[in-house]
N, C-alpha and C positions, 0 to 999 in steps of 0.2 A: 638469157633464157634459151636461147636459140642452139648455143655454144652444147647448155645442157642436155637437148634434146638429143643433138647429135651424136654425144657423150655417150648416153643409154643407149641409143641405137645400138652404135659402132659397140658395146659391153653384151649387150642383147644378140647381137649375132656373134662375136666371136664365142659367144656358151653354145648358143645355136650348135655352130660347126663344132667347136668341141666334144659338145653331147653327139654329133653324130659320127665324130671319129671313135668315140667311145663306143657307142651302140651296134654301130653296124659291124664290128666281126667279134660280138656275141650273138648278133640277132643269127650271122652265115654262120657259126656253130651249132647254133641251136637248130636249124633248118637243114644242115647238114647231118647231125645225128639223126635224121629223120626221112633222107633221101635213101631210096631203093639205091643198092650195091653196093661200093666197096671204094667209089672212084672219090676222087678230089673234085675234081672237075664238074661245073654245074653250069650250062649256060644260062640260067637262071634263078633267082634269089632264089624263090619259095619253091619248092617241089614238084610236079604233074602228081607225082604221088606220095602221098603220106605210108608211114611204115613206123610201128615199134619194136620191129625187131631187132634190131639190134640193144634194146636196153634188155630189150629178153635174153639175148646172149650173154649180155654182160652176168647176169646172176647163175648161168649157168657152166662150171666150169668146165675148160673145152679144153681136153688134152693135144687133141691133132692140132689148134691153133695157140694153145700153151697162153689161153689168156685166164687167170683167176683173179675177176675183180674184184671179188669181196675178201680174198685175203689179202687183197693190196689194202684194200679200203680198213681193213682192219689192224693191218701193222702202221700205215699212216695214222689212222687215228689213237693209235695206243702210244706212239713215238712221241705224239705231239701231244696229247693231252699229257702225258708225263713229263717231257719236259718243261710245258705251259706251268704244271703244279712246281716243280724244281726251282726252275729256272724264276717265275717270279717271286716265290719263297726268299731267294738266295738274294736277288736284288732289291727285294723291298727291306731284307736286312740288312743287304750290303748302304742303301741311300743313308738309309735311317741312321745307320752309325755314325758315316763320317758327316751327318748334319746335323747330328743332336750332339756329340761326342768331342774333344779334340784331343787326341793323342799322339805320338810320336810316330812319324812315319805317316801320318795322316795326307799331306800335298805331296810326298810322293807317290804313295798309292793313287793320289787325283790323274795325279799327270801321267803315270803308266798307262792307266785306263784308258785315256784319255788320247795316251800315244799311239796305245792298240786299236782303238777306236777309228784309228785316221787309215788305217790298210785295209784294203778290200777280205774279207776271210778266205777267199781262195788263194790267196798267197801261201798261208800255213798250211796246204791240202800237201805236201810232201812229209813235213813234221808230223804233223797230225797221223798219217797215214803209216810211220814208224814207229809213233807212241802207239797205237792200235795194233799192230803187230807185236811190238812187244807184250803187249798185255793180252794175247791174246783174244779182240773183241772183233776183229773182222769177221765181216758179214754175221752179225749180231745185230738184235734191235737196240740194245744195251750202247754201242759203239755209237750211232746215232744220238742217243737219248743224253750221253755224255759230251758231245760237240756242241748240243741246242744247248745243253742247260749252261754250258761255260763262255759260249758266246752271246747270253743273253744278257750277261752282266755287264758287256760295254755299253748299253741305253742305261745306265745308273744315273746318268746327271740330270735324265728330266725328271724318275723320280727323288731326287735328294733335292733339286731345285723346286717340286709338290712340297716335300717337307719343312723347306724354306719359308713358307710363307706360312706354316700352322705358328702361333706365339707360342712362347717358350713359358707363359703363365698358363698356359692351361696345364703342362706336363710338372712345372711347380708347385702348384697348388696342391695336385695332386700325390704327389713327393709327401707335402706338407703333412697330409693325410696320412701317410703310411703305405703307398702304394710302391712297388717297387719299381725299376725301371722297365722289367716285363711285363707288369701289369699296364703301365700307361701305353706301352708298347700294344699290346692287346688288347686294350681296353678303350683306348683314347687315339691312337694316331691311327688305325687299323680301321676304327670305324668312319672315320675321316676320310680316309684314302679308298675308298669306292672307286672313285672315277680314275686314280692312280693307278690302283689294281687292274681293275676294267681293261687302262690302254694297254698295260704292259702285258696280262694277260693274252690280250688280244694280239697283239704284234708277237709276240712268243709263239702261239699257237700257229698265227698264218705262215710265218716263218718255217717253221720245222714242217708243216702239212704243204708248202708248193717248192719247198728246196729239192732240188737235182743235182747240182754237181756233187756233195758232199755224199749222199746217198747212194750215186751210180759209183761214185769210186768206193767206198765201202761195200756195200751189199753184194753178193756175188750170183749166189741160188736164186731163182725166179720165184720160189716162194715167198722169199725173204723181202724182195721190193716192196717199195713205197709207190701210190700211187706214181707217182711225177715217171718212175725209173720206168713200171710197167707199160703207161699210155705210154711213152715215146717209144717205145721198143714194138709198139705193134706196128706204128707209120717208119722204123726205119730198118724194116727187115731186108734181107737183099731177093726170096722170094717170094714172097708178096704183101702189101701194102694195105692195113685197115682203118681207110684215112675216116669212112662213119662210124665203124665201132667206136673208133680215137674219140669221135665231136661227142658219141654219146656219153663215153666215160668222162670227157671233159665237162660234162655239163653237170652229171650228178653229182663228180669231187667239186663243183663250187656249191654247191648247196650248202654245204655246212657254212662255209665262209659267210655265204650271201645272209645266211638265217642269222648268224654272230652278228654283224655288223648289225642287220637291222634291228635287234633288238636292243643290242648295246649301242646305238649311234649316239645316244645321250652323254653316256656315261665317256665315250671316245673323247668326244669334241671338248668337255669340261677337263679332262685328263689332259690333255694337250695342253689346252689352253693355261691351266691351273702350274703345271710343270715349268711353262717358259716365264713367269713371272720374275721370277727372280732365281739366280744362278750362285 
């Protein structure tokens, strides 16, 4: 009993510390976008004084300091919502085939995937970066939207391993029926896959909306940025430095994220969970 006690303890405070290695340099962001001037530097958490001016700047676009946040905010979320629609499209096609289906060439395409899956993706940032060129799509939203949707498809094995566990009588029966395989596809495994959708959805989107290196190396024109490319470039100018405008803009780009997760937190957790049953 004793042994137990100590157990939770010792579990209870290492969340403790954990939740406050988490918390604390969003709390100095958030406190930060909200400090008088322009400095890093704070000898103190919370402020002497509050200020929203700089979220006021942010919506206003400022040629002499070349910051446009809402057309960041608008090419990031067009990038990512498109290839969130794409990119899970393409994988919830791609699971479904190779776990409902067996045909030739089927475990090689596993283990491709599977081998692509195992290299960091900035490896192929030189390849990629001459396919783009070839085709003409540098500094394009289109160039981005084409790298998220074909890198989304190395996570295919948690959902073909969701698929794994739906039985193969409910998609016969309905066979039985007269439905076709796009029909049960549509009809039956699609209504199913909520929480599959959900995760993959979700990881698609957060992915394309805080990527940086793929973006700084494509995008060139300052219109053209994504969030991620614009805040950095305002803290790493060599004239001057907007380390609070930076905390503000970082605070509003999670928003979106923060609101996704919490309403889909459900739908996350059974998606995970549901995918690693069986492989």
């Amino acid at each position: 009993m004793r042994k137990g006690n100590i157990s939770l303890t010792l579990s209870y405070l290492m969340l403790i510390i954990l939740a406050i290695g988490f918390l604390y340099p969003a709390l100095w962001v958030v406190m930060s976008s909200l400090r008088v001037g322009d400095s890093l530097f704070s000898d103190s958490l919370i402020p002497k004084q509050l200020t929203f001016v700089h979220y006021h700047d942010l919506f206003i676009e400022q040629s002499d300091k070349q910051v446009f946040f809402m057309r960041w905010f608008w090419n990031t979320l067009k990038i990512a919502t498109t290839s969130m629609v794409l990119g899970t499209f393409i994988q919830i096609l791609t699971a479904y085939s190779i776990s409902r289906f067996r045909f030739y060439g089927r475990k090689t395409i596993m283990s491709l995937i599977l081998i692509l899956g195992m290299f960091p993706g900035f490896m192929s940032m030189i390849a990629i970066y001459i396919i783009l060129l070839q085709l003409n799509l540098l500094n394009t939203p289109y160039a981005l939207i084409l790298v998220y949707t074909a890198g989304a498809a190395l996570h295919m094995f948690v959902a073909k391993g969701f698929f794994d566990t739906i039985p193969h009588s409910l998609a016969e029966s309905a066979q039985l029926d007269g439905a076709s395989h796009m029909d049960v596809f549509m009809k039956i495994m699609l209504p199913l896959s909520k929480p599959m959708i959900t995760y993959i959805s979700l990881t698609t989107f957060t992915g394309a909306w805080v990527d940086f290196i793929f973006a700084r190396l494509i995008l060139r024109s300052r219109e053209n940025w994504t969030l991620a490319v614009g805040l950095y470039e305002l803290v790493n100018s060599y004239s001057s430095t907007e380390f609070t405008l930076f905390a503000a803009g970082a605070v509003l780009s999670s928003i979106p994220i923060a609101i996704l997760f919490l309403f889909l937190q459900r739908f996350l957790i059974e998606g995970i969970t549901a995918g690693a049953n069986k492989g």
